[in-house]
N, C-alpha and C positions, 0 to 999 in steps of 0.2 A: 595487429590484434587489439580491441577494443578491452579495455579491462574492466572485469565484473566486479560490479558493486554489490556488497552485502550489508542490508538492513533492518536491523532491528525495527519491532513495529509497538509504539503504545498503544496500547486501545485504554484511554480512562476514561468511566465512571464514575461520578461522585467526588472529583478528583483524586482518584486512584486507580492506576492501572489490575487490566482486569484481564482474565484470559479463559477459553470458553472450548465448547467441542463443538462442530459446524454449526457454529454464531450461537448455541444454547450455553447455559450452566457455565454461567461465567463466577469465577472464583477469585479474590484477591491478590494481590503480587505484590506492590510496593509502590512507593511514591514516584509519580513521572519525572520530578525533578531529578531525584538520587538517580535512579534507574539510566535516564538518558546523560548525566554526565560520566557515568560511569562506564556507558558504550562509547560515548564521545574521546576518553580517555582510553579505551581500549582498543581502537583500530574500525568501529563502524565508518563505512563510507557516507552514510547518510541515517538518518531516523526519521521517521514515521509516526508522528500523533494523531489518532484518531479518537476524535469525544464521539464515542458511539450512540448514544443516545440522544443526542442534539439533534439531529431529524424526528425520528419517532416522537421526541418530546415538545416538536414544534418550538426549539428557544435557538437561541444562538448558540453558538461555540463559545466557550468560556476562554477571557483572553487574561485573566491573571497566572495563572500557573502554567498559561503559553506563553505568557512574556517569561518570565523567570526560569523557562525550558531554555528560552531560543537565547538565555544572557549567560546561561553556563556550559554550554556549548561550541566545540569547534567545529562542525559537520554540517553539510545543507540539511537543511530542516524542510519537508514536505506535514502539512495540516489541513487537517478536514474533517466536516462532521458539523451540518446547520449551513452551509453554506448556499446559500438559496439567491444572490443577489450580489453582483458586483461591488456595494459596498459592504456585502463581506467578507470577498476578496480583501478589498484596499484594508481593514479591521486588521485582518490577520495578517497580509504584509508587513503594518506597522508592528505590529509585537513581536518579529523578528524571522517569521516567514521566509523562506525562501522559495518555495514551490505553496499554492496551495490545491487541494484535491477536491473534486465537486463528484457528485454522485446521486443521491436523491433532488438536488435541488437542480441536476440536469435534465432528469428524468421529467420530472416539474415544466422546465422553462429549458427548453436544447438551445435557444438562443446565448444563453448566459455563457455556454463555452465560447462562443465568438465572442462576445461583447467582450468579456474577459480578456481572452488572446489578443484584441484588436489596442487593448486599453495597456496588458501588463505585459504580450511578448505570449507568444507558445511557448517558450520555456517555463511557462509559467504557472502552467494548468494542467495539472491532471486529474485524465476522468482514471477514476476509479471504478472497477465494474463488481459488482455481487453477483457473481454469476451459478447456475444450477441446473445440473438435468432433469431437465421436467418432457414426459409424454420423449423421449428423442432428440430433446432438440434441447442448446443450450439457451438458456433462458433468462434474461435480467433482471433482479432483485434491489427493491427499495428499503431505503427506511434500516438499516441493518441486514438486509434478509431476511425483514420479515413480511415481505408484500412482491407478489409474483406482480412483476409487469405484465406479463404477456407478450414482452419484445424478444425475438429472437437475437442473443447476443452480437456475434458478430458483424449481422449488418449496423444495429445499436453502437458498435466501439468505431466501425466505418466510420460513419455518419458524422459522431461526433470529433474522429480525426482529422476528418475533411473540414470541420467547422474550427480546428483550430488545436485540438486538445495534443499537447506537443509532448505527453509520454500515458501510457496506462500500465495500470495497475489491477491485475488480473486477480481474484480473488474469487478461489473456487472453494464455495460452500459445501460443496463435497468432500472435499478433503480435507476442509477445518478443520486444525487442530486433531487429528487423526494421527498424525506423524507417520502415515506408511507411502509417502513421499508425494512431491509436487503432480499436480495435477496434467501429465505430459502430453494427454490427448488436446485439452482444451487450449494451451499452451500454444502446442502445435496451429492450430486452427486460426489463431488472433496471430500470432508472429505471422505468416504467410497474407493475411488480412490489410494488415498497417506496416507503416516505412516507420516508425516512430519506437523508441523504447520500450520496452514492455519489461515490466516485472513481475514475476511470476511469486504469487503468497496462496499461501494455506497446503498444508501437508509435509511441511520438513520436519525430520523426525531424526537423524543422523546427518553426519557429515557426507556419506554417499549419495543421498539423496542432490546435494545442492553438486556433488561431481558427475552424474547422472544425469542431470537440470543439465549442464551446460554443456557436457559431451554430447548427450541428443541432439538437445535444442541450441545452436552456437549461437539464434540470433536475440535469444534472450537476454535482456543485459541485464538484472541484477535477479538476487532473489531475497526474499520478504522472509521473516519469520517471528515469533515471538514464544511460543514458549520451550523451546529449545534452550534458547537462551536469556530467559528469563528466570528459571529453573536451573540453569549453569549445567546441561548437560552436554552442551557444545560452548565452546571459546571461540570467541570470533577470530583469536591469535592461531588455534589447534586450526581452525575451521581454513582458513586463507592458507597457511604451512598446507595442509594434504592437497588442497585445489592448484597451489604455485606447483607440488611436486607432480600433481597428474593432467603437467601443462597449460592449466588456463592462468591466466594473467589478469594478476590482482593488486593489486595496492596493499604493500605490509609496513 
């Protein structure tokens, strides 16, 4: 049995973590440095930095309070946000990276997932998807979710699986930040899709939801969330304890 990882996710702004309802009305939280050593010390299997605004704002990813993220930290570190060009990969390696996440700047340039994977390893890359029901059909979103592609998702997470992207990151705008659980249609749809990891974000709201997540979906392997526990109304110690007792296998 493959054991599920649980990950907290920063999304900062401004360098401040920020948290929102399906990607609007985002409100402040706390500093990403405190916040991510404080998961790091409490049991996260990994963390999750996203500078949200770095694509729509056309600039880089800011690599000062990503270096002093990835130096107080014991957890693989997955970042993204501006990532437009393999040397922003190699940028953000060097500040203590462990996975980095492309998404608008794939949408952009689908080559850069190969050149990447060919360069750092498919462990290396994940696409990240913005994904959304539009007209029927799931639909992929730029720039934060706020620019309809017009690409139907899942041939879109294919495609760029086949080109190298060695996990994704499933993030359904529908169920941002709504908290009335994981999005388990669309979930459905991309696991069945790709041989590769998937992680499933936006919509945990309680603990049942991520026991729900994995009893459905078994080939789902971790689940995302941020203001569950950013808000401390789940413990990632509470949260692992009910998932070990209703069977699935987690790292405590």
């Amino acid at each position: 049995m493959i054991t599920k990882r649980i990950i907290p996710c920063l999304d900062v702004k401004d360098g401040r973590v920020v948290k929102g309802v399906n990607f609007l009305g985002l409100a402040d939280v706390s500093s990403p440095v405190k916040l991510a050593e404080f998961y790091s010390e409490c049991g996260a299997d990994e963390l999750v930095f996203y500078d949200i605004t770095a694509s729509a704002e056309g600039r880089k990813l800011f690599t000062d309070i990503l270096t002093e993220v990835a130096s107080k930290i014991f957890v693989p570190l997955t970042v993204g946000g501006g990532i437009n060009t393999v040397d922003d990969f190699d940028r953000v390696l060097k500040c203590g990276a462990d996975k980095v996440s492309v998404n608008s700047g794939a949408i952009r340039n689908p080559e850069l997932v190969r050149e990447a994977a060919r360069k750092y390893g498919d462990q290396c890359v994940v696409l990240s998807a913005d994904v959304k029901r539009v007209d029927g059909e799931f639909r992929v979103f730029a720039k934060g979710g706020r620019e309809d592609t017009g690409m139907e998702a899942i041939s879109w997470i294919k495609r760029c699986v086949s080109m190298g992207a060695g996990e994704v990151v499933l993030n359904s705008i529908d169920t941002d930040g709504v908290k009335k659980g994981f999005d388990i249609e669309m979930l459905d749809a991309v696991c069945n899709a790709v041989n590769v990891p998937v992680i499933a974000s936006g919509g945990a709201g309680c603990i049942d939801d991520f026991v729900k997540l994995f009893k459905t979906l078994p080939k789902v392997d971790a689940g995302l969330a941020a203001s569950i526990f950013h808000f401390g109304e789940v413990s990632i110690g509470e949260l692992k304890n009910e998932l070990k007792n209703n069977g699935i296998t987690v790292r405590i």
